[in-house]
Backbone and ligand atoms as CSV (ligand in chain L), in Angstrom:
chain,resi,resn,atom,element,x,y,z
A,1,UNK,N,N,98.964,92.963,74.031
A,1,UNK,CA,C,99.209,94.301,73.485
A,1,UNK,C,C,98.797,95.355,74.493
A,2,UNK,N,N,99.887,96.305,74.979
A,2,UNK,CA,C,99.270,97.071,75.691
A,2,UNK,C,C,99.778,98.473,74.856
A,3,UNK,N,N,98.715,99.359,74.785
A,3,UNK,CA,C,98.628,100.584,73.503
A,3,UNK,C,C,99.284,101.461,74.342
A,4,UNK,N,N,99.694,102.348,74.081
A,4,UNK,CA,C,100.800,103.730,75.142
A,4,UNK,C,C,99.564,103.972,75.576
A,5,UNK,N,N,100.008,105.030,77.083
A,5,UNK,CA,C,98.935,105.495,77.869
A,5,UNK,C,C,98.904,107.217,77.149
A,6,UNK,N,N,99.482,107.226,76.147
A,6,UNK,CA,C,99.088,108.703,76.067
A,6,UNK,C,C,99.580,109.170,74.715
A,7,UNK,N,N,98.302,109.907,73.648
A,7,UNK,CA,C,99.239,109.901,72.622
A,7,UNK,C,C,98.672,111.375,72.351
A,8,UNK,N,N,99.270,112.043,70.995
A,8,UNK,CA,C,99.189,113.438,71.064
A,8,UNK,C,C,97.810,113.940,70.639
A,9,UNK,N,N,97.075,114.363,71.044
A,9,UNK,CA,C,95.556,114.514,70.388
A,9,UNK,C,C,95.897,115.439,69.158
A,10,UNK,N,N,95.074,114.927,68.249
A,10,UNK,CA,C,94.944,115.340,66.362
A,10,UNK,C,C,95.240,116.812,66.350
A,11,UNK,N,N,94.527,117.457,67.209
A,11,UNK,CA,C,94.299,118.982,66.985
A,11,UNK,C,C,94.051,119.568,68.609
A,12,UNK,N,N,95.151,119.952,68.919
A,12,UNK,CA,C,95.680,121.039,69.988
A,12,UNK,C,C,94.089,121.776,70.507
A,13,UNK,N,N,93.586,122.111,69.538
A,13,UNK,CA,C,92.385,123.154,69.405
A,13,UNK,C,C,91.300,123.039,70.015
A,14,UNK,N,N,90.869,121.518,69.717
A,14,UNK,CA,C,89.795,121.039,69.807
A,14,UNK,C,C,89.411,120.902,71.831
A,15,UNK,N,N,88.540,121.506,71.733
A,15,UNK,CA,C,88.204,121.700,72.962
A,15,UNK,C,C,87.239,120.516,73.202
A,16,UNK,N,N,86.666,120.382,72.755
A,16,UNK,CA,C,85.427,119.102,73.591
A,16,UNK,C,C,86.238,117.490,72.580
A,17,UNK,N,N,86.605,116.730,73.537
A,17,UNK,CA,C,86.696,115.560,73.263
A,17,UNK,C,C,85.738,114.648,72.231
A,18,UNK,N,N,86.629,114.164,71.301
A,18,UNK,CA,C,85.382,113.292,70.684
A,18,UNK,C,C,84.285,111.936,71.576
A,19,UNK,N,N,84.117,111.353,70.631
A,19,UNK,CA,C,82.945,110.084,71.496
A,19,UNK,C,C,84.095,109.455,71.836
A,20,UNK,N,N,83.812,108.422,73.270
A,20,UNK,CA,C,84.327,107.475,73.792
A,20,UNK,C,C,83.937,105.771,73.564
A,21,UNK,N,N,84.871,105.191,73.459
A,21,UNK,CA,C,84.292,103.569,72.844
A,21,UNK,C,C,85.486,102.801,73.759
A,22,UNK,N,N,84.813,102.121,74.576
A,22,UNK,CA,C,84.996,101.279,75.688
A,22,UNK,C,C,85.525,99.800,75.037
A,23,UNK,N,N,87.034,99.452,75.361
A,23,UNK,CA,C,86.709,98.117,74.596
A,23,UNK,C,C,87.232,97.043,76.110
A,24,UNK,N,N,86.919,95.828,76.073
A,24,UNK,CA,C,86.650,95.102,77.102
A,24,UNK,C,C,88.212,93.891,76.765
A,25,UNK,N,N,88.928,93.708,77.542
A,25,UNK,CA,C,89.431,93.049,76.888
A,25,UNK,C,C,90.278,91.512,78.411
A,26,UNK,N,N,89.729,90.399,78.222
A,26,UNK,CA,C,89.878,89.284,78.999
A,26,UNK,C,C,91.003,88.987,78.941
A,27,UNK,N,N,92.273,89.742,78.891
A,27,UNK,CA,C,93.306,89.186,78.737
A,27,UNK,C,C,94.151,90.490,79.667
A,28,UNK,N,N,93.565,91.654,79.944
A,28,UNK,CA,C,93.635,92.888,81.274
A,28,UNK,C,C,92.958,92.650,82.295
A,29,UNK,N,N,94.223,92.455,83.354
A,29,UNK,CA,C,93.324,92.397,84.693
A,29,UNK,C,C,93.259,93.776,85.801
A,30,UNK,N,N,94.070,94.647,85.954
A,30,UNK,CA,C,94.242,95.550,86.313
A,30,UNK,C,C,94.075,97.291,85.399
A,31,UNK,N,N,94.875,96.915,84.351
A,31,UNK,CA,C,95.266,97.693,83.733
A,31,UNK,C,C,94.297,98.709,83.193
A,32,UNK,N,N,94.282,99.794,82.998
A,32,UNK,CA,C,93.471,100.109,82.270
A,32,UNK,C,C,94.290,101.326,81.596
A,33,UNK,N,N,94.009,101.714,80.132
A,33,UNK,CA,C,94.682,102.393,78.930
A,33,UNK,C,C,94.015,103.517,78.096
A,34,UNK,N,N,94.085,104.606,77.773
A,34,UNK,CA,C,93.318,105.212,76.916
A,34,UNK,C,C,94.416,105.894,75.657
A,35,UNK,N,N,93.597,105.612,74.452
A,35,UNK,CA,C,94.456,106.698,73.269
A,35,UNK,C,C,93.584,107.048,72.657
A,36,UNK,N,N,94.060,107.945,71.680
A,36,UNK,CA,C,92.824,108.489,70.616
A,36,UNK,C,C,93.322,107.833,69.358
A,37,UNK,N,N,92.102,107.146,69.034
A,37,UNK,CA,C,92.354,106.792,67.565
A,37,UNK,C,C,91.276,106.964,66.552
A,38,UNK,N,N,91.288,107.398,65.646
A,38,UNK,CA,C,90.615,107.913,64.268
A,38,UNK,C,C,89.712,108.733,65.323
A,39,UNK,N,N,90.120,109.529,66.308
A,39,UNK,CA,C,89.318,110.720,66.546
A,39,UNK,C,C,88.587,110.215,67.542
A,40,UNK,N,N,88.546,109.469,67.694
A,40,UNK,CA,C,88.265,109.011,69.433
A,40,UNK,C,C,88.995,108.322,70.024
A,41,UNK,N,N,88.439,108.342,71.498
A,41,UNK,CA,C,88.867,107.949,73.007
A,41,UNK,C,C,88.833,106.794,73.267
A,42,UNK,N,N,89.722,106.193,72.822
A,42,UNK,CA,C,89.548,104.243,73.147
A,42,UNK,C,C,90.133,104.125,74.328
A,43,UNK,N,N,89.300,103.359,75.362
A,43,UNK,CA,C,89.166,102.851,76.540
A,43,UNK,C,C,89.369,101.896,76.746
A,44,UNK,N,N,90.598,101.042,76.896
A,44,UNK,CA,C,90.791,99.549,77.071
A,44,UNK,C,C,90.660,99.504,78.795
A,45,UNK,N,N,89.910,98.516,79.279
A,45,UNK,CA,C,89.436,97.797,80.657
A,45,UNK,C,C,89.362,96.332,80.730
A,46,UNK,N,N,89.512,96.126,81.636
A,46,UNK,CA,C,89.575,94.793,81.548
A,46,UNK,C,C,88.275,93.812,81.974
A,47,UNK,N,N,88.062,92.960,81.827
A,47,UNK,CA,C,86.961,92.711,81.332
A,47,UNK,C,C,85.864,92.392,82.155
A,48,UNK,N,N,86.587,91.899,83.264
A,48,UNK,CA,C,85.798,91.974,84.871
A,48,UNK,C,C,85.522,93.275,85.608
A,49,UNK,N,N,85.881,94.164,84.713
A,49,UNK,CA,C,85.709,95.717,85.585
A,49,UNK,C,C,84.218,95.471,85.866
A,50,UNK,N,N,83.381,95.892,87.074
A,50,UNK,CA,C,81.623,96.349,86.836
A,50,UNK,C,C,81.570,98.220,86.226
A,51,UNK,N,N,80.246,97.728,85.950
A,51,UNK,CA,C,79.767,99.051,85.339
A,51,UNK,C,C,80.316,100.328,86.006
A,52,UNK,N,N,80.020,100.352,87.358
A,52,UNK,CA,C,80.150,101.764,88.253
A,52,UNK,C,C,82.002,102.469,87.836
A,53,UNK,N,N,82.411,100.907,87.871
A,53,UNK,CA,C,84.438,101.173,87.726
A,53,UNK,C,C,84.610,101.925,86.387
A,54,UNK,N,N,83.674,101.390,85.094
A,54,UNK,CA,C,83.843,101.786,84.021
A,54,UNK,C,C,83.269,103.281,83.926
A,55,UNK,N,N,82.158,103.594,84.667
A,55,UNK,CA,C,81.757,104.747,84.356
A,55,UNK,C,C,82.369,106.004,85.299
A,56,UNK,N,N,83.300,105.189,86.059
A,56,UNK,CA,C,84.170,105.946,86.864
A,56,UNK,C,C,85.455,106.759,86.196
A,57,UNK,N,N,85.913,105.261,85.153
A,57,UNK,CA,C,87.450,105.356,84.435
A,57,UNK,C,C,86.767,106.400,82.964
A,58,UNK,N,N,85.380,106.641,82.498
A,58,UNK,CA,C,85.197,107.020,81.234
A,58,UNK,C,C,85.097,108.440,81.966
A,59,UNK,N,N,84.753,108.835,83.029
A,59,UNK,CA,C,85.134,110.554,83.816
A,59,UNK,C,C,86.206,110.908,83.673
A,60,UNK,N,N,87.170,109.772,84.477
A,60,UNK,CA,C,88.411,110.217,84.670
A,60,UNK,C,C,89.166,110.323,83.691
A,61,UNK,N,N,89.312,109.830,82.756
A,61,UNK,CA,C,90.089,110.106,81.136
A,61,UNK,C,C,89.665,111.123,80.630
A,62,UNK,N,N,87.746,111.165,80.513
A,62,UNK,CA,C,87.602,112.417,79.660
A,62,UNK,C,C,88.339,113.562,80.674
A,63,UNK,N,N,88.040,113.649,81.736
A,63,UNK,CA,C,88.864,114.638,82.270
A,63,UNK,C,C,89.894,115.236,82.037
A,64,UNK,N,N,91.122,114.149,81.950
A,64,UNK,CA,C,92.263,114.122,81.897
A,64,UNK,C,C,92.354,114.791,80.426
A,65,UNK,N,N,92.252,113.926,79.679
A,65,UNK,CA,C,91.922,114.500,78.707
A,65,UNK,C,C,91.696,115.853,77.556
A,66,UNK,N,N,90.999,116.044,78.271
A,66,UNK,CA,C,90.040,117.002,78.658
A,66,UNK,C,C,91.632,118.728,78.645
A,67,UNK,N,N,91.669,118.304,80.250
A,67,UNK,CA,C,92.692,119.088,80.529
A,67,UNK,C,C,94.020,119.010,80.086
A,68,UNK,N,N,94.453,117.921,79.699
A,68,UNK,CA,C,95.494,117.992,78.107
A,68,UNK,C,C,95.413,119.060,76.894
A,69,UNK,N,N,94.064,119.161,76.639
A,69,UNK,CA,C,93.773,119.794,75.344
A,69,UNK,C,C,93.861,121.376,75.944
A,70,UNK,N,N,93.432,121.751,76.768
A,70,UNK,CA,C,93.410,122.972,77.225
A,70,UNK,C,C,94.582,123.325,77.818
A,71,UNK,N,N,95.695,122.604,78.423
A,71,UNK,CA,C,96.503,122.897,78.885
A,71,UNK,C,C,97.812,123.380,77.547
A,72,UNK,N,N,97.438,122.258,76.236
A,72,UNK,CA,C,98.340,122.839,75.000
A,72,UNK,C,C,97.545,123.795,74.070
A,73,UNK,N,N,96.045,123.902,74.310
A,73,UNK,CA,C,95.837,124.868,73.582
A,73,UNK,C,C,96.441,126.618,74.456
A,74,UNK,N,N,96.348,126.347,75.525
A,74,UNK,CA,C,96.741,127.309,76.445
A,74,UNK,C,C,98.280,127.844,76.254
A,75,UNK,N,N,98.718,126.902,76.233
A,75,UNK,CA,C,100.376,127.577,76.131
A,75,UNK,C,C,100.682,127.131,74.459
A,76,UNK,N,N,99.964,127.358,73.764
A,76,UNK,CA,C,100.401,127.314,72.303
A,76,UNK,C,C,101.027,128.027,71.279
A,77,UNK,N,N,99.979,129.713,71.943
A,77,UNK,CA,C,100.329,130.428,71.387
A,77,UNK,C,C,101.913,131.742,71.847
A,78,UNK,N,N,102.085,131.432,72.585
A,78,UNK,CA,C,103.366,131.965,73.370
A,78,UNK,C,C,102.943,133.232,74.185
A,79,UNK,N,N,101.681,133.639,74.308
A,79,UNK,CA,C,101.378,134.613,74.512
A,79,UNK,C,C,101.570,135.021,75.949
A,80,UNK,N,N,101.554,134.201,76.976
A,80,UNK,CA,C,101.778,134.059,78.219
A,80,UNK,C,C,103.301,134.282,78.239
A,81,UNK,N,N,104.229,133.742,77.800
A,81,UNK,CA,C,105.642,133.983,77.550
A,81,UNK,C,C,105.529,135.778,77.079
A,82,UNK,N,N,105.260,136.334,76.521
A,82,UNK,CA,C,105.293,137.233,75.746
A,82,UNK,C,C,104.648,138.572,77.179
A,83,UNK,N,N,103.396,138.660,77.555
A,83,UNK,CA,C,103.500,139.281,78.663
A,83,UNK,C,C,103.912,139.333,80.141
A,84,UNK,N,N,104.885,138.097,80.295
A,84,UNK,CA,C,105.388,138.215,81.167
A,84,UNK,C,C,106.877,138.773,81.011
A,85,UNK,N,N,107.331,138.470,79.932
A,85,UNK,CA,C,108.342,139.278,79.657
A,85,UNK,C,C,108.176,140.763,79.402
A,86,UNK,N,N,106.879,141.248,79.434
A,86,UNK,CA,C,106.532,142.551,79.313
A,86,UNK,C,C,106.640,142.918,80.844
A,87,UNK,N,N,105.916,142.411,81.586
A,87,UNK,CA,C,105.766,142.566,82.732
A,87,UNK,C,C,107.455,142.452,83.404
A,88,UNK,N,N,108.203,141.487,82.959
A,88,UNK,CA,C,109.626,141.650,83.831
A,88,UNK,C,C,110.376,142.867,83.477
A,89,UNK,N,N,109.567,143.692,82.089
A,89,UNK,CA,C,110.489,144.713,81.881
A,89,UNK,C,C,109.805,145.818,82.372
A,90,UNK,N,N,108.643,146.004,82.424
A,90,UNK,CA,C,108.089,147.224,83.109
A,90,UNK,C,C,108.353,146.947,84.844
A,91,UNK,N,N,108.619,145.954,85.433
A,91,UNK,CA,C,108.246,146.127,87.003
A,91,UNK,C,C,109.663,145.673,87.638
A,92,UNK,N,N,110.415,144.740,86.897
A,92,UNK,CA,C,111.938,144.236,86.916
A,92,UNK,C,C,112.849,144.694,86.410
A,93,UNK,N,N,112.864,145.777,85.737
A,93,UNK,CA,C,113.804,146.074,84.750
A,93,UNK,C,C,114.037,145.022,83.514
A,94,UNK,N,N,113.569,144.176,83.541
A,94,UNK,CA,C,113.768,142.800,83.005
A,94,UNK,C,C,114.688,142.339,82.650
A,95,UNK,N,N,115.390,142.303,84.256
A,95,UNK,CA,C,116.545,141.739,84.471
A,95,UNK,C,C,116.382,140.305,85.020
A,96,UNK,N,N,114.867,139.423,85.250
A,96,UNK,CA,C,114.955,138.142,85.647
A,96,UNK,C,C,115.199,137.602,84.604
A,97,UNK,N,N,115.166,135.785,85.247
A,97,UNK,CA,C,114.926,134.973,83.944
A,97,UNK,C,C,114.463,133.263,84.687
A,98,UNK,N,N,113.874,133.581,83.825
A,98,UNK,CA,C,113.495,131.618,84.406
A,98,UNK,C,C,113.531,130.729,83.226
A,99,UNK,N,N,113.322,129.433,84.117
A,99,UNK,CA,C,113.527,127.974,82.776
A,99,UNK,C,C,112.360,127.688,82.098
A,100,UNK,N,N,111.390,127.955,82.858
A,100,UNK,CA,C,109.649,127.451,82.104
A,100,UNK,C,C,108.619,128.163,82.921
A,101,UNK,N,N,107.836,128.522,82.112
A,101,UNK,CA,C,106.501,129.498,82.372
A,101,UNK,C,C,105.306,128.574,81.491
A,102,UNK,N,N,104.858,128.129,82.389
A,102,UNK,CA,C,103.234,127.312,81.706
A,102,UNK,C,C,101.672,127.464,82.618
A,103,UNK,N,N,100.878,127.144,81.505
A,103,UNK,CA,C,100.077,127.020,82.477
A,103,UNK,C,C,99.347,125.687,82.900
A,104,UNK,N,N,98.872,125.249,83.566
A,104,UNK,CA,C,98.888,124.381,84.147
A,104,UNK,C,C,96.853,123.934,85.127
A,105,UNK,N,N,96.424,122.711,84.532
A,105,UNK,CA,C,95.565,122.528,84.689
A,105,UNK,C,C,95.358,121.694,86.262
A,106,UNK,N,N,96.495,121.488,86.844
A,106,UNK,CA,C,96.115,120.361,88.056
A,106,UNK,C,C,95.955,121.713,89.213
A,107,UNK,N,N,96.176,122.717,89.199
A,107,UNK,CA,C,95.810,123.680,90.683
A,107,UNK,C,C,94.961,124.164,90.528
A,108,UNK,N,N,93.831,123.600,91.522
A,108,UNK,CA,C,92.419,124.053,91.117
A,108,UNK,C,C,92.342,125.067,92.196
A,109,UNK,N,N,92.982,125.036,93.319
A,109,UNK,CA,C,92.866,125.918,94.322
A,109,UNK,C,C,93.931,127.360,94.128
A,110,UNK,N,N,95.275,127.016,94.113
A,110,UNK,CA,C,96.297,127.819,93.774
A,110,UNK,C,C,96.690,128.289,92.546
A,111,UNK,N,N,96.624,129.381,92.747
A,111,UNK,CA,C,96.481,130.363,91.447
A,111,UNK,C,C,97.857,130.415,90.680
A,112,UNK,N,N,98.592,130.213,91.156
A,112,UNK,CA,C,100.256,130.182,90.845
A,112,UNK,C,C,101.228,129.110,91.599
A,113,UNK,N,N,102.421,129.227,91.370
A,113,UNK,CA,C,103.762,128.740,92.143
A,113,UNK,C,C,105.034,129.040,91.353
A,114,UNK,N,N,105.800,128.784,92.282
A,114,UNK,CA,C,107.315,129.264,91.290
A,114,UNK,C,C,108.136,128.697,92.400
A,115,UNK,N,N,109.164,127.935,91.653
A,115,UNK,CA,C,110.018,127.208,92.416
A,115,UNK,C,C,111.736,128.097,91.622
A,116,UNK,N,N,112.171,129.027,92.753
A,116,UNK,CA,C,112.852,129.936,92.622
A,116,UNK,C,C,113.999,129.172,92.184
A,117,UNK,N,N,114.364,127.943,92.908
A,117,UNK,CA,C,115.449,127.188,92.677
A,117,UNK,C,C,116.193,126.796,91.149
A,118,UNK,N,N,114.897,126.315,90.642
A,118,UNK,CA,C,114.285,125.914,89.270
A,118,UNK,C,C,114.297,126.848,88.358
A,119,UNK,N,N,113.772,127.960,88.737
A,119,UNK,CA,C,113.340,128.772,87.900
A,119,UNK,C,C,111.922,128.380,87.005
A,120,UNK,N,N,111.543,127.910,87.845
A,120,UNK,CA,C,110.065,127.333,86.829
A,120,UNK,C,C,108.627,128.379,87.867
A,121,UNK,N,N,107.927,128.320,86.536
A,121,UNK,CA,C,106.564,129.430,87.464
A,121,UNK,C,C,105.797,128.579,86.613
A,122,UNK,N,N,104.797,127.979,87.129
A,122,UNK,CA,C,103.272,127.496,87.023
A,122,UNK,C,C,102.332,127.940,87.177
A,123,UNK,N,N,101.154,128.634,85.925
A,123,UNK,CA,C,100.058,129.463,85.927
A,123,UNK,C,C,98.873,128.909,85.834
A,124,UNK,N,N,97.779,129.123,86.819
A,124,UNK,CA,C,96.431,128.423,86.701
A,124,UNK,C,C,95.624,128.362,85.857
A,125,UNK,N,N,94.653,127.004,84.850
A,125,UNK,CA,C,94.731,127.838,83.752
A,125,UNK,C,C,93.881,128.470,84.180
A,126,UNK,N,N,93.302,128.641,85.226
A,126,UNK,CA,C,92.033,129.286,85.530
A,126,UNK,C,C,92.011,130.852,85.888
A,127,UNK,N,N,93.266,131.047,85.735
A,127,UNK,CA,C,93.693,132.431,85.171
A,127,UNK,C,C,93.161,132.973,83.587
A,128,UNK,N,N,93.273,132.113,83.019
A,128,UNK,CA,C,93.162,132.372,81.289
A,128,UNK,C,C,91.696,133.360,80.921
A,129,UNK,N,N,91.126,132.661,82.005
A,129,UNK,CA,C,89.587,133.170,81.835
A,129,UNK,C,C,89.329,134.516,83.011
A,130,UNK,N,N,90.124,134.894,83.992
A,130,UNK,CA,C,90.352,136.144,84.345
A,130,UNK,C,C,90.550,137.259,83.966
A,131,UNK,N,N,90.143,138.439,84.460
A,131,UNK,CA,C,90.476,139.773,83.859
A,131,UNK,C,C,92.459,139.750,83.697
A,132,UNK,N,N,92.575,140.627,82.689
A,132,UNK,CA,C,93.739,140.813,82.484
A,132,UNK,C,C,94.750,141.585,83.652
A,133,UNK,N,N,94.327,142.127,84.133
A,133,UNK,CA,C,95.250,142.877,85.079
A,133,UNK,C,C,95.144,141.939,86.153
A,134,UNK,N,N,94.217,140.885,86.626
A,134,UNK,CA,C,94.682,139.825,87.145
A,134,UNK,C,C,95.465,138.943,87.194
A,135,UNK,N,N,95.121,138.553,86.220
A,135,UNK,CA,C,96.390,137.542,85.795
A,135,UNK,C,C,97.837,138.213,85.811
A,136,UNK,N,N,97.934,139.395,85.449
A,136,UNK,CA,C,99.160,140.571,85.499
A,136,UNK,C,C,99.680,140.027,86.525
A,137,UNK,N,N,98.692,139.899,87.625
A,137,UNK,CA,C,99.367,140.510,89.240
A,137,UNK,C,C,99.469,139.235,89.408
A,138,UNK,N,N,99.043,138.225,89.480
A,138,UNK,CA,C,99.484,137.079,89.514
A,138,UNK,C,C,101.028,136.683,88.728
A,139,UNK,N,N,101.415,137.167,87.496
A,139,UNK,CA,C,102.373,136.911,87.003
A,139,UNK,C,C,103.959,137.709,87.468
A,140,UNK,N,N,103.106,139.022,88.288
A,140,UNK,CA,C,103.880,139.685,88.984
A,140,UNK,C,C,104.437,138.819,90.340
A,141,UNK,N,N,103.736,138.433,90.831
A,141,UNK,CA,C,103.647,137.820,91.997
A,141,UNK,C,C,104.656,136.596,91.926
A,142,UNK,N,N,104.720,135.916,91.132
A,142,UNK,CA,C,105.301,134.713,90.631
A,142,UNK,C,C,106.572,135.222,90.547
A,143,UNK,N,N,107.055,136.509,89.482
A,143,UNK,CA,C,108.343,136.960,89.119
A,143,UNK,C,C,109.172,137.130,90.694
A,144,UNK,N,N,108.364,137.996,91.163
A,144,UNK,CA,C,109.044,138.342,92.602
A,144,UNK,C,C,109.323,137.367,93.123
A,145,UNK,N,N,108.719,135.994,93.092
A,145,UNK,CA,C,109.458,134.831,93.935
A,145,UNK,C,C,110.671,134.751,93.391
A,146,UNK,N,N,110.771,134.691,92.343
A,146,UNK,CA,C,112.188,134.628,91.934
A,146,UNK,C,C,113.341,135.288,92.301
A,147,UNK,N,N,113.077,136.412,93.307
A,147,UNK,CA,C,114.128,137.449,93.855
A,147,UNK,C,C,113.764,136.841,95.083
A,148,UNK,N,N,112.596,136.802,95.725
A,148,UNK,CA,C,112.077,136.036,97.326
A,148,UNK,C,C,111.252,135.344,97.027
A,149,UNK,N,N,111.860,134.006,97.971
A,149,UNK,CA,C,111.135,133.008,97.773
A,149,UNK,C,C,109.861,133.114,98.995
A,150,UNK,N,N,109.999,133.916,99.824
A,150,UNK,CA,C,108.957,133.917,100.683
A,150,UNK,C,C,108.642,135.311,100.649
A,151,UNK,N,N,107.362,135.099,101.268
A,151,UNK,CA,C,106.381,136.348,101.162
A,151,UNK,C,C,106.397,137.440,102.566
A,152,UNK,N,N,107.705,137.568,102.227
A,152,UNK,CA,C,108.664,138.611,103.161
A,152,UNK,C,C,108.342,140.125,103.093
A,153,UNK,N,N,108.236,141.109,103.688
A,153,UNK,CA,C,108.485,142.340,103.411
A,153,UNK,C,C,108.876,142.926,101.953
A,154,UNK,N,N,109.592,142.007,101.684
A,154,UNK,CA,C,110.861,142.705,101.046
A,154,UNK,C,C,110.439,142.397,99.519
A,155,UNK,N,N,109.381,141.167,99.727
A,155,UNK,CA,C,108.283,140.540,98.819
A,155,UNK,C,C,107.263,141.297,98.220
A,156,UNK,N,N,106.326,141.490,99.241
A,156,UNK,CA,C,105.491,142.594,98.848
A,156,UNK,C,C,105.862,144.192,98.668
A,157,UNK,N,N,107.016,144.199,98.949
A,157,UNK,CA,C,107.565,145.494,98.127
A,157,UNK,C,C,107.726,145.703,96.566
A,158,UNK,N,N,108.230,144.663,96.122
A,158,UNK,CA,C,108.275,144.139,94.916
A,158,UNK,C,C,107.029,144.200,94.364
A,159,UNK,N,N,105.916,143.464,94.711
A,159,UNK,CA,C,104.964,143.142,93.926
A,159,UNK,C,C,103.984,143.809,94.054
A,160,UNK,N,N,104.071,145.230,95.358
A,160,UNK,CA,C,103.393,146.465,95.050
A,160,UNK,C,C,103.489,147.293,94.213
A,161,UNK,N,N,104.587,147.041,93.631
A,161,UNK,CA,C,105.108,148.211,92.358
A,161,UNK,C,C,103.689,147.944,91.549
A,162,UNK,N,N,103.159,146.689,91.268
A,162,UNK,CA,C,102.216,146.398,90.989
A,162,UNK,C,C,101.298,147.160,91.027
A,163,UNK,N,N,100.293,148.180,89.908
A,163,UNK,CA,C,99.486,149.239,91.151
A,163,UNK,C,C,98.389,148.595,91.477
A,164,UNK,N,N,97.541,147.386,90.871
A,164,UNK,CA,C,96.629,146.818,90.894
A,164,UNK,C,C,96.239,145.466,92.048
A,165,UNK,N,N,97.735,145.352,92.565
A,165,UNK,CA,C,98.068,144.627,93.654
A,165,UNK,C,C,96.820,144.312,94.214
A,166,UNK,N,N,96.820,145.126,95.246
A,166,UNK,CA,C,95.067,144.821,96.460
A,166,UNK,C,C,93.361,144.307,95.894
A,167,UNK,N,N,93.747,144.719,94.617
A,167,UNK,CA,C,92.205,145.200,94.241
A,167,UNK,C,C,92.346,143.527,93.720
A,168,UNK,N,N,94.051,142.788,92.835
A,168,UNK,CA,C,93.740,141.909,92.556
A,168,UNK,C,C,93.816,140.581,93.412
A,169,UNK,N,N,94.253,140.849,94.898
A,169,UNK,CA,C,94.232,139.932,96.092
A,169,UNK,C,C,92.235,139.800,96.130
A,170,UNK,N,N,92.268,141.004,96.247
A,170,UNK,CA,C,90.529,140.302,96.692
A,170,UNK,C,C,89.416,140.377,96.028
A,171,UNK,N,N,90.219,140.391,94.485
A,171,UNK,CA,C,89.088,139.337,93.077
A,171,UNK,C,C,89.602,137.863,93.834
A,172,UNK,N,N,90.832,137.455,93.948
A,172,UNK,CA,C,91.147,136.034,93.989
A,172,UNK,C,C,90.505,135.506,95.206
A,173,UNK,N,N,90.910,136.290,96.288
A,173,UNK,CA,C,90.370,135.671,97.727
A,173,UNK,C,C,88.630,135.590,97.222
A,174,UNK,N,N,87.954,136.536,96.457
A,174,UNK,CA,C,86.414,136.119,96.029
A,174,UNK,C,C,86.134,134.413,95.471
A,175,UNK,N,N,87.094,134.822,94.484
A,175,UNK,CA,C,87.028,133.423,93.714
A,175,UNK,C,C,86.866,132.323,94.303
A,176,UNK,N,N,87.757,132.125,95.683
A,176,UNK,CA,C,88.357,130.907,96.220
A,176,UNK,C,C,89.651,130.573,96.141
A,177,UNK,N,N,90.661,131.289,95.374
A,177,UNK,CA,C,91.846,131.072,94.979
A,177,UNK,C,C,92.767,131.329,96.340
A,178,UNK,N,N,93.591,130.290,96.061
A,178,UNK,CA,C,94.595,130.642,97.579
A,178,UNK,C,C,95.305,131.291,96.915
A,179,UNK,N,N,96.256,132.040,98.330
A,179,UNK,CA,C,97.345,133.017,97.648
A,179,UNK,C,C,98.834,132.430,97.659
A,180,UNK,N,N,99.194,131.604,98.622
A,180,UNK,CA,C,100.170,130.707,98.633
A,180,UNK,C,C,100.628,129.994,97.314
A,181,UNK,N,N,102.150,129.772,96.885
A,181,UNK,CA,C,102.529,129.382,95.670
A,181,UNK,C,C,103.827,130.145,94.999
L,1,ZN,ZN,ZN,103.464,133.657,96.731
């Protein structure tokens, strides 16, 4: 029996993961599996794992995990959809449009990206917890790829309309946040 590697956690909401229960099983040699069931984190390993592997794989799930829950409590409420479409109409005329706007827990360094092609823009969630006119300029920043894909002249013309532009380059450059994306 091998259980899916991923199932929908109970409640979107819930920010801290329940308890974890490790089960050992001599019939997995590689594999290793996690789901939530009756509210916890079942850990199937196989049975020769040593301790250090297991307390390696019970990080890396809660992690994962972890950043599942925050990544759908994050885009749940549409609200990110909702001021960026504010933002394409005050600074775009809101004449863009793209395929998907999320935010996104794997860029720990890069604050954004947008793949113009696509039409897809990816938001850090580590934006969420930023001042608001940050995240603005970040979402500004993103839109304009969508007219330039590179950070051309013709780029930062665009995303100076922005008035908060500079002030919000070097909150991010503080942070650690790259600007590339
Ligand atoms: Zn950029």
């Amino acid at each position: 029996m091998t259980p899916p590697e991923q199932t929908a956690l109970p409640d979107a909401r819930a920010e801290f993961l329940p308890e974890i229960e490790v089960r050992r099983s001599e019939r997995r040699h590689r594999t290793v599996s996690a789901r939530l069931k009756d509210g916890k984190l079942v850990l199937y390993l196989p049975a020769s794992m040593s301790q250090a592997e297991e307390a390696r794989w019970v990080e890396t799930m809660t992690k994962r995990f972890k950043a599942r829950s925050l990544r759908r409590t994050l885009n749940s409420d549409g609200e990110l959809q909702r001021r960026t479409a504010e933002l394409n109409r005050l600074y775009f005329n809101g004449r863009l449009r793209w395929s998907s706007l999320q935010y996104v827990t794997n860029q720990n360094m890069r604050y954004g990206s947008c793949s113009p092609r696509e039409g897809t823009i990816r938001i850090s969630s580590a934006l969420a917890e930023m001042p608001r006119w940050v995240r603005d300029y970040v979402l500004v920043h993103e839109l304009a790829h969508l007219v330039e894909a590179n950070h051309s002249p013709a780029f930062w013309t665009l995303v100076n309309r922005y008035p908060l532009t500079e002030r919000a380059r070097g909150y991010l450059i503080a942070k650690g946040l790259e600007e590339e994306g």
